[in-house]
C-alpha positions as CSV (number, residue, x, y, z in Angstrom):
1,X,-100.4,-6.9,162.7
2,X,-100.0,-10.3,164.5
3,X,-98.4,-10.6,167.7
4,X,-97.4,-14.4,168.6
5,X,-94.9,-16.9,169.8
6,X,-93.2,-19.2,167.6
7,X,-95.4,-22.1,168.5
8,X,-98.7,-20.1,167.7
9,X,-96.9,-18.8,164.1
10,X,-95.3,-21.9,163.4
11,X,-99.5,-23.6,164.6
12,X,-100.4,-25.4,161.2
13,X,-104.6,-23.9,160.6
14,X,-106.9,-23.6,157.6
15,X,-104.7,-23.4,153.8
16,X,-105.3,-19.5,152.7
17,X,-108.5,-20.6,150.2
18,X,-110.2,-22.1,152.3
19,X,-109.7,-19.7,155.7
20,X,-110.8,-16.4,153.1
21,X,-113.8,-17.8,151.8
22,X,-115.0,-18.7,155.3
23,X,-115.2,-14.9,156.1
24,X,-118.7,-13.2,155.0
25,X,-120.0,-9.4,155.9
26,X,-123.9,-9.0,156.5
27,X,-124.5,-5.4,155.5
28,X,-128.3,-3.7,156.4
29,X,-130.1,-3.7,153.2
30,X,-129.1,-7.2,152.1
31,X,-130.8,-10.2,151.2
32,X,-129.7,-13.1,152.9
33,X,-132.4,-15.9,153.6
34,X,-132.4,-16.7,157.2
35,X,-132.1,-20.2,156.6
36,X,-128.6,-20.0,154.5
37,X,-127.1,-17.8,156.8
38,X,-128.0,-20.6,159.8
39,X,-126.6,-23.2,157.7
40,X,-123.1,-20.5,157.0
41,X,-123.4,-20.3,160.8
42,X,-123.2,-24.1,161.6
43,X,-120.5,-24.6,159.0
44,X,-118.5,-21.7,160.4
45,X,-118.5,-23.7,163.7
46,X,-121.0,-21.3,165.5
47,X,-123.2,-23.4,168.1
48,X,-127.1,-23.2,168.7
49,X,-127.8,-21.2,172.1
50,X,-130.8,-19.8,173.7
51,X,-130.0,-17.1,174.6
52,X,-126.6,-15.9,173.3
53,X,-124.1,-15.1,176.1
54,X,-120.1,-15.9,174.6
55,X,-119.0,-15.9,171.0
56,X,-119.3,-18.8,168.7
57,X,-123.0,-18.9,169.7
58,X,-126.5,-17.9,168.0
59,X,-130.3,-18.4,168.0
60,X,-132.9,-17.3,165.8
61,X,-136.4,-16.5,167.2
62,X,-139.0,-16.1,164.0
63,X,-137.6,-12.8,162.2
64,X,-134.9,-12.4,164.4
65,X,-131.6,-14.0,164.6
66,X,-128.9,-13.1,167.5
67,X,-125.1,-13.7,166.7
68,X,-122.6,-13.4,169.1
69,X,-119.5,-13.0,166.4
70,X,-116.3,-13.9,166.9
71,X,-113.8,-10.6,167.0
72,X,-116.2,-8.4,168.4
73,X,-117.0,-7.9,172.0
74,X,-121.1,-7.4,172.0
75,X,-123.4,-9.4,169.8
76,X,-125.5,-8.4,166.9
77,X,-129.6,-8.5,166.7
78,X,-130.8,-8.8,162.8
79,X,-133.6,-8.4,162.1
80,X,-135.3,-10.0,158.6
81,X,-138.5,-8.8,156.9
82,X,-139.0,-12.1,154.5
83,X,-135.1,-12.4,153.0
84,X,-133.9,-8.2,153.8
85,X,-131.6,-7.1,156.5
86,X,-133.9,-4.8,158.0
87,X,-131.7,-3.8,160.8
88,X,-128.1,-4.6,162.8
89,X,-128.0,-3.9,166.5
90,X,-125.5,-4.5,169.0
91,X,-127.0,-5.8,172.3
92,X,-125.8,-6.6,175.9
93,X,-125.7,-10.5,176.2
94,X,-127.0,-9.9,180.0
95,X,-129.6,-8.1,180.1
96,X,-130.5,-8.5,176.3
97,X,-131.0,-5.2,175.5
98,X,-129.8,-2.8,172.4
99,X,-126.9,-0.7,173.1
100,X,-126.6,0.8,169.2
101,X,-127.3,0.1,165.8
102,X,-124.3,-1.1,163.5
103,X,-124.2,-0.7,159.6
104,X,-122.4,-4.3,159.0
105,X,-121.5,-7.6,160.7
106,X,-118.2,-9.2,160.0
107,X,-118.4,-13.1,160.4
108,X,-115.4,-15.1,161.1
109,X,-115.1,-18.8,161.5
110,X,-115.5,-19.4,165.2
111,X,-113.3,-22.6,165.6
112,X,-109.4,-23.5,164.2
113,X,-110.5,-26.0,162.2
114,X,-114.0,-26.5,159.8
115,X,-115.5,-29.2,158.3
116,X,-114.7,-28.7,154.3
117,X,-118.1,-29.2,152.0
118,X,-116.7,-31.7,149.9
119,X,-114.7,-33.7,152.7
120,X,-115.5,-37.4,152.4
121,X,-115.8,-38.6,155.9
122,X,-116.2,-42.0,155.3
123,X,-112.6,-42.0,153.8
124,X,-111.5,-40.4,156.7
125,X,-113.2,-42.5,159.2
126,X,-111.7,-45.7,157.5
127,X,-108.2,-44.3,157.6
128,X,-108.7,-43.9,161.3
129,X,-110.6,-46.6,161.9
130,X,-107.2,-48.6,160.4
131,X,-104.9,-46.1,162.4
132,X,-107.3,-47.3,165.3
133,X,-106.2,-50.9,165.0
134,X,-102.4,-51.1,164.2
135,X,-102.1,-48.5,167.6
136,X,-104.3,-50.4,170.1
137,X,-102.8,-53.8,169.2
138,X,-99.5,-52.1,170.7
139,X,-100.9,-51.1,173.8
140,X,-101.7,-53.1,176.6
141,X,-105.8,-54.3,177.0
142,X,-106.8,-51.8,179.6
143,X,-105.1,-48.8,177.5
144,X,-106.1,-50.3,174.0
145,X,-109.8,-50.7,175.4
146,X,-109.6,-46.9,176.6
147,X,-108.4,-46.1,173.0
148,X,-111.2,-47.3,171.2
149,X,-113.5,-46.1,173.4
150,X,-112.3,-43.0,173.0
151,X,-111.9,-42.7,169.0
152,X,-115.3,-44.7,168.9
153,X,-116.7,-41.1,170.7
154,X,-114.8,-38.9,167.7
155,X,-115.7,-41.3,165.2
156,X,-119.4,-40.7,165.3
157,X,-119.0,-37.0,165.8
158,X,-117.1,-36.8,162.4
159,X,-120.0,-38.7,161.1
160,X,-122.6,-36.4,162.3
161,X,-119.6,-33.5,161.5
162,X,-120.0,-31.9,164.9
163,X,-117.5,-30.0,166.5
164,X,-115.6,-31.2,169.3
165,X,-113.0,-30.5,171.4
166,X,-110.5,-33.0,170.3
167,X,-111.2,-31.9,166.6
168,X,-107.8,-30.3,165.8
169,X,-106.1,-33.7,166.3
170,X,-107.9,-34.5,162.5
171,X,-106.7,-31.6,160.8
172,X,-103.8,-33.1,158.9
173,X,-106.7,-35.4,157.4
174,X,-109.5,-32.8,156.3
175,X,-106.8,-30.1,155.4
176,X,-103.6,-32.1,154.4
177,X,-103.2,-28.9,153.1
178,X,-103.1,-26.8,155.9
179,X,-100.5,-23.9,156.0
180,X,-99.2,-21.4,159.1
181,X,-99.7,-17.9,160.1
182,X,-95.8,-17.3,158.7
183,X,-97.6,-19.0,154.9
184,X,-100.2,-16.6,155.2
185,X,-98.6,-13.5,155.4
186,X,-97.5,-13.9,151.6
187,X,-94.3,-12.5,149.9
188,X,-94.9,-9.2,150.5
189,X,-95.1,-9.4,154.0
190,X,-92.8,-8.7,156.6
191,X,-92.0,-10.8,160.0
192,X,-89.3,-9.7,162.6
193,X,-88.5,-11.9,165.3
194,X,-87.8,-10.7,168.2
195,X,-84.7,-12.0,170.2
196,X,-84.0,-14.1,167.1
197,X,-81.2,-16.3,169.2
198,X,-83.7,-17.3,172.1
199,X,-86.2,-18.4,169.4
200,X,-83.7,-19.9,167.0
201,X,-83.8,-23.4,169.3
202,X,-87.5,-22.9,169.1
């Protein structure tokens, strides 16, 4: 079930491919180098941190790697002997001890958009770069010289394909094929709107 408002249904996010594939289960017993699953983390959006204390963040210490996932409200401890899921743990961010063992992790992508493994950045960065130019020349020098400053920051983050804040505004260029949570429910889905003449403006 998914509770929102219009604006949050009608929210363009990740096309239906792309958002499924970017969901992976660790199970105990599996064999998962440590190093792939860091790299799965990164792309997901997940963010280095020593030690883990909010979702969206990991760290991995040796055999052990900590992820705080997103969805659930404690994170997980695995530990690895060489490329096996040895164990799953739940643990309390504070004080950094267990509080149970778990059977599986679910990982979901921690941010609203993702980098794509085939995006070509460079085309993207040109397209902005000339979206850059034909906006500042209609603005004033003080607000024009803010501008690039500005894009020049995002720029060189898409470069380095870090995650930022002011990400989402790039969507409609690494997804073009984005779709919303009303796309995603499918034709056998069902949606009822709730006070259908209040939203209908909407």
């Amino acid at each position: 079930f998914v509770i929102a408002t219009p604006q949050a249904a009608l929210e363009r996010t990740l096309p239906r491919e792309f958002l499924q594939s970017a969901f992976r289960t660790i199970t105990v017993g599996d064999r998962v180098d440590p190093e792939d699953l860091r790299e799965l983390l990164v792309r997901l959006g997940y963010e280095p941190a020593d030690p883990v204390r909010v979702p969206g963040q990991f760290s991995q210490r040796g055999g052990i790697l900590d992820i705080y996932a997103m969805g659930i409200e404690q994170p997980a401890r695995l530990e690895f002997f060489d490329d096996k899921v040895e164990s799953l743990r739940l643990f309390d961010p504070n004080s950094q001890r267990s509080v149970g063992k778990i059977d599986n992790l679910e990982l979901a992508p921690s941010r609203e958009v993702l980098y794509p493994a085939e995006a070509d950045i460079h085309a993207f960065i040109g397209i902005i770069e000339a979206t850059l130019e034909a906006e500042a020349s209609q603005l004033g020098e003080s607000a024009s010289e803010r501008l690039r400053t500005l894009v020049a920051d995002d720029i060189r983050l898409l470069r380095m394909r870090s995650y930022f804040d002011r990400l989402e505004l790039y969507r409609p260029l690494l997804h073009p094929d984005s779709e919303c949570a009303i796309d995603l429910v499918g034709k056998d889905g069902l949606v009822i709107i709730d006070d259908p003449f209040e939203l209908e403006p909407i």
